[in-house]
C-alpha positions in Angstrom: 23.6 -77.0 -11.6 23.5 -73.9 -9.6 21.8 -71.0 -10.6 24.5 -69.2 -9.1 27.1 -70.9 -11.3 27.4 -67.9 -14.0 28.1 -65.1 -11.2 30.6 -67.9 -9.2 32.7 -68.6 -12.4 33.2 -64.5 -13.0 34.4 -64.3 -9.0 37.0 -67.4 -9.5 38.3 -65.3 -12.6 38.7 -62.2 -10.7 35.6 -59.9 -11.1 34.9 -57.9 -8.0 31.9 -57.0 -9.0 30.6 -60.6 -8.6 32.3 -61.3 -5.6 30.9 -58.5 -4.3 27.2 -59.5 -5.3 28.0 -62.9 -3.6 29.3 -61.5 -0.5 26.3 -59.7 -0.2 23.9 -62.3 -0.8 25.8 -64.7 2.2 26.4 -61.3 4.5 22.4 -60.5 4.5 21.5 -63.7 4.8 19.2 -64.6 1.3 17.9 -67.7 0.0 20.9 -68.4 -2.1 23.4 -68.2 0.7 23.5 -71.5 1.3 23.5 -73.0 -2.4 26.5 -70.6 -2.7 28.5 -71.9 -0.6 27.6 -75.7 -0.9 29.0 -75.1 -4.7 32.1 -73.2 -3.5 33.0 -75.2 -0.6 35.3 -77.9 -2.1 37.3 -75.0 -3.5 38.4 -73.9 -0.1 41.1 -75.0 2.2 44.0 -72.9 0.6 43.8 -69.9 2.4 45.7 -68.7 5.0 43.2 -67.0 7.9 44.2 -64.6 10.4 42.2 -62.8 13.5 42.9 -59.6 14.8 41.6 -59.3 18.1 42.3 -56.8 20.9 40.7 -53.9 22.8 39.2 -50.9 21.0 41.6 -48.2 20.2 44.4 -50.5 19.9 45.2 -49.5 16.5 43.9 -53.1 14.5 43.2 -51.5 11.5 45.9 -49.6 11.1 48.2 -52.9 11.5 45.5 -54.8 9.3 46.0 -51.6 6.4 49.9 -52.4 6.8 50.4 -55.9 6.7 48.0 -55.4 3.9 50.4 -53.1 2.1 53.3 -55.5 3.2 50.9 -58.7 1.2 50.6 -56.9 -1.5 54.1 -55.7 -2.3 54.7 -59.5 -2.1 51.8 -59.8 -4.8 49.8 -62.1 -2.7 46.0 -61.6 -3.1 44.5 -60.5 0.5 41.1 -60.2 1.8 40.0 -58.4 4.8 36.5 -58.9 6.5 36.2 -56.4 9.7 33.3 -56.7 11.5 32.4 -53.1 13.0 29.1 -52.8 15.9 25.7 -53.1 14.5 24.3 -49.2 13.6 21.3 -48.9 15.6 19.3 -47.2 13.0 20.0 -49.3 9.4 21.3 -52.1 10.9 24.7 -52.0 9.3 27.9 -52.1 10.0 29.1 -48.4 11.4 32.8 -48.2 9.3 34.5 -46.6 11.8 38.5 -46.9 10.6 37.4 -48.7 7.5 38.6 -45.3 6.0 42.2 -46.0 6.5 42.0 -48.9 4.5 40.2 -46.7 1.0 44.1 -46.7 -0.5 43.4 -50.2 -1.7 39.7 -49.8 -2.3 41.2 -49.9 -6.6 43.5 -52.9 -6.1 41.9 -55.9 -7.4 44.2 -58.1 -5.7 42.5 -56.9 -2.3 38.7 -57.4 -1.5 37.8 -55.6 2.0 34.4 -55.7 3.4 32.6 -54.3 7.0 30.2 -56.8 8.6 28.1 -55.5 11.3 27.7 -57.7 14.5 23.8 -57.7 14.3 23.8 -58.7 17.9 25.9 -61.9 17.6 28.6 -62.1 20.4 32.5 -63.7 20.2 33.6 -60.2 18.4 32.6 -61.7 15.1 29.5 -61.5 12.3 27.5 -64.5 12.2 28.0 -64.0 8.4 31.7 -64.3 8.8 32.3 -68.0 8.7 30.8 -68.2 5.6 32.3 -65.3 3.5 35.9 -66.7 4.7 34.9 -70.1 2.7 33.9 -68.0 -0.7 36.8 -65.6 -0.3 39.2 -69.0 0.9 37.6 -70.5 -2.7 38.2 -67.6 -4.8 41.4 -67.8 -4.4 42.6 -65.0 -1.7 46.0 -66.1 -0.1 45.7 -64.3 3.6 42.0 -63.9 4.9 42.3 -61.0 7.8 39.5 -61.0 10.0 39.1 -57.9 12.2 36.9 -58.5 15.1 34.8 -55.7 16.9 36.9 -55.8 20.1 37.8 -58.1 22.6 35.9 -59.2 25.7 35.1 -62.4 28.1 32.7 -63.9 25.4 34.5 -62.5 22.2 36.9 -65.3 21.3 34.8 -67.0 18.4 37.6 -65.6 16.3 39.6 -69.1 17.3 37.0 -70.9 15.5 38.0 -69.3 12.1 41.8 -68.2 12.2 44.3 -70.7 11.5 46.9 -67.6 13.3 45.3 -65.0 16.1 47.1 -62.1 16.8 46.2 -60.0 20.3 46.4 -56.6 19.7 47.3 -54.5 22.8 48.6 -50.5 23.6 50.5 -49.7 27.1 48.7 -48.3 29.2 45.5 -50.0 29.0 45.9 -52.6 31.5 45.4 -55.2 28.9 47.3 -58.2 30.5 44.8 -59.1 33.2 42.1 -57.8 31.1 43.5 -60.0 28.3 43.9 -63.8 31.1 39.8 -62.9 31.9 39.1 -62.8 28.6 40.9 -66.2 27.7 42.8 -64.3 24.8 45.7 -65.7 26.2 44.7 -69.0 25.4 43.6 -68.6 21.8 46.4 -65.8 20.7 49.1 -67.3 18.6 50.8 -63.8 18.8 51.0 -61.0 21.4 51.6 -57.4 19.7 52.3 -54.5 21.6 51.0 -51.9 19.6 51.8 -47.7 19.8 55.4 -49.2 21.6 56.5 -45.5 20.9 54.3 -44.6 24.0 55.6 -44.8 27.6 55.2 -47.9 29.5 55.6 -49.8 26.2 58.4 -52.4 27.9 56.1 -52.7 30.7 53.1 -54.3 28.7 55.8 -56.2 27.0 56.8 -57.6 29.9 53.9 -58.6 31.3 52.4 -60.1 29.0 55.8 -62.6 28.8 55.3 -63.2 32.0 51.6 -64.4 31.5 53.3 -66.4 28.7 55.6 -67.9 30.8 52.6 -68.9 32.9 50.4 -70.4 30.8 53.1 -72.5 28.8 51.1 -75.4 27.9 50.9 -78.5 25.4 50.5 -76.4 22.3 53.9 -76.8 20.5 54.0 -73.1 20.0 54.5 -70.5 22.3 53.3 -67.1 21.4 55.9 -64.5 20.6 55.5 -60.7 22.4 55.9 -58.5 19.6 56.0 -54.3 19.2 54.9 -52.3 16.8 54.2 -48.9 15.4 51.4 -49.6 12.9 51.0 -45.9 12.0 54.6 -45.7 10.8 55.2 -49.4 9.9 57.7 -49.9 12.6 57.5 -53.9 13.4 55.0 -54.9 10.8 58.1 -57.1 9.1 58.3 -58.8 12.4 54.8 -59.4 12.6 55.1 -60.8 9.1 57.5 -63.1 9.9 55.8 -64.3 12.9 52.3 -65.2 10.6 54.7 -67.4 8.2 56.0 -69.1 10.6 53.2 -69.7 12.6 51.4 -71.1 9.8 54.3 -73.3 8.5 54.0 -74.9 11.8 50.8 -75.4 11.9 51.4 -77.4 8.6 54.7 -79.3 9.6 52.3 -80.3 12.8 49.0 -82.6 13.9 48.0 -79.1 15.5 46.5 -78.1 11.5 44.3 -81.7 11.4 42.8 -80.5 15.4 42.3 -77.0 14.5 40.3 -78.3 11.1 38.6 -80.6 13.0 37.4 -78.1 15.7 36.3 -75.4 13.0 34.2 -78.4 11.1 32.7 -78.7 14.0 32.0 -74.4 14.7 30.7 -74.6 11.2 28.4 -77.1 11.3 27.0 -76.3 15.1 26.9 -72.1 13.3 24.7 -73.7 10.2 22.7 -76.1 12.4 21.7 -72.4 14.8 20.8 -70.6 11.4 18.8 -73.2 10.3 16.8 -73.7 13.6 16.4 -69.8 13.5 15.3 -69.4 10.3 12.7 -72.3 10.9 11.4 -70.5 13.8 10.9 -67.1 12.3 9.2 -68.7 9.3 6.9 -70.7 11.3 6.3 -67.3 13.6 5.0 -65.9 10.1 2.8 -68.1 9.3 1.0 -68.8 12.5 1.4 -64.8 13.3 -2.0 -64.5 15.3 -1.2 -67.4 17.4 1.8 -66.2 18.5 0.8 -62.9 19.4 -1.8 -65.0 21.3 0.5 -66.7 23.4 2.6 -63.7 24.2 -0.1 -61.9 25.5 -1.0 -65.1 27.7 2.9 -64.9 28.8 2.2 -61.0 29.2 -0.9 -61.4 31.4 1.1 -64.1 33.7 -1.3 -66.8 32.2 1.4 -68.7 31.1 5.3 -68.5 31.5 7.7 -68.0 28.8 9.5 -71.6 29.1 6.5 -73.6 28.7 4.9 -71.6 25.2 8.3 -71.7 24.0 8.6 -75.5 24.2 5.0 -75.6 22.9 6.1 -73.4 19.5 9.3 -75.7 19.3 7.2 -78.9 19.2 5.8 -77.3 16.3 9.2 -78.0 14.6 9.5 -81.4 16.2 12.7 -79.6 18.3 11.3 -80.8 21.7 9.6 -84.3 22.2 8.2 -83.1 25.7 
């Protein structure tokens, strides 16, 4: 039985205040991280996950905070986990536009946390995985994650999202910026955000055109959508597009790949953590050693490569 068992059980009946506590405990990392989630994970599986990814300043949580308001009207329980860069001082996530979500900070039916990147590249928190199982097992019908922005490394989100949703603006440039960033071939759905400015039906067109060139064997080709997120212009299109998405995803093989592929993200993600957490306890414990060999590697006694391999061994990570 897990000692967790009494604060799971009040998060699968509804209390936020539990699910909070839990969040927090997977989000920094503690001891009890993992026995969380090895209870919870046979719960998960019903949720519906969705990434919004795009450049900075493309207005993402602004559509996130409508499509939110658009859930709930349709009294679906929604969770949102936007992952904001890493505060240089606490080490926290710096909230940034998380204050345009506070109208459903009462709303029980709507859980809504920051992560902070902590350094980990692909636009995602490495706690993120985790928290989408314990907020997929607790019942939440859409999981939004927001990433930090997008870039050539930060498409991790494809890992997670059953649905990915490229967020754009005209004007930006974003079409080429989005082919080098392989967004093209992870987004599910294009969205031209802030179409009221000029040059919307430019970005719009090009990136159909980069659609038009990349048509592959996916089953699915990804609709170029417009929206005014601040006024809720196109978020019922955008709506529509998720649904249908997802229903074919389930009418398809494409739903056994995807769950195949993000098996094997999560397992590669808890296989890193371990091997991490190994090494920084062993550093601990064999402190004075280590500084040792750094200074040896600082004093050009020694390279970095070969004391690394030697501190591995220590694991039994490297037979050489």
């Amino acid at each position: 039985m897990s000692h967790y068992n009494p604060l799971i059980e009040r998060a699968l009946e509804g209390n936020m205040l539990a699910l909070g506590r839990l969040a927090r405990i997977i989000d920094d990392g503690e001891d009890g991280a993992g026995e969380i989630i090895r209870s919870i994970y046979r719960r998960a599986g019903r949720a519906h996950v969705v990434g919004i990814t795009g450049p900075p300043g493309a207005g993402k949580s602004t559509l996130v905070n409508g499509l939110v308001r658009r859930c709930r009207k349709e009294g679906r329980k929604v969770a949102v986990l936007a992952v904001d860069p890493t505060s240089p001082y606490s080490g926290g996530a710096v909230l940034g536009d998380r204050i345009r979500m506070q109208e459903h900070a009462t709303d029980p039916g709507v859980f809504i946390r920051s992560l902070a990147t902590r350094g980990h590249m692909g636009g995602l928190s490495r706690s993120a995985m985790p928290l989408t199982i314990l907020l997929d097992a607790v019942g939440h019908d859409l999981i939004f994650l927001e990433t930090v922005g997008v870039g050539q490394e930060e498409v991790e989100v494809k890992d997670l999202a059953h649905t990915k949703v490229f967020v754009t603006v005209p004007g930006l440039g974003d079409g080429i910026q989005a082919m080098k960033a392989g967004v093209l071939e992870i987004a599910d759905i294009l969205l031209v955000n802030k179409a009221d400015l000029p040059r919307a039906d430019l970005t719009v067109r090009d990136l159909e055109t980069m659609v038009k060139m990349a048509e592959g064997d996916r089953g699915w080709t990804p609709p170029v959508l417009t929206s005014v997120a601040s006024e809720d212009v196109g978020l019922a299109e955008v709506m529509s597009s998720l649904t249908d998405h997802y229903r074919f995803l389930l009418d398809s093989d494409f739903l056994h790949a995807w769950s195949l592929s993000t098996a094997e993200a999560a397992v590669r993600e808890a296989m890193r953590g371990a091997a991490e957490a190994g090494i920084m306890d062993l550093l601990e414990r064999e402190r004075a050693a280590f500084a040792e060999d750094v200074g040896k590697v600082s004093l050009r006694e020694e390279d970095p490569i070969t004391v690394a391999r030697r501190w591995l061994a220590k694991l039994g990570l490297r037979d050489d």
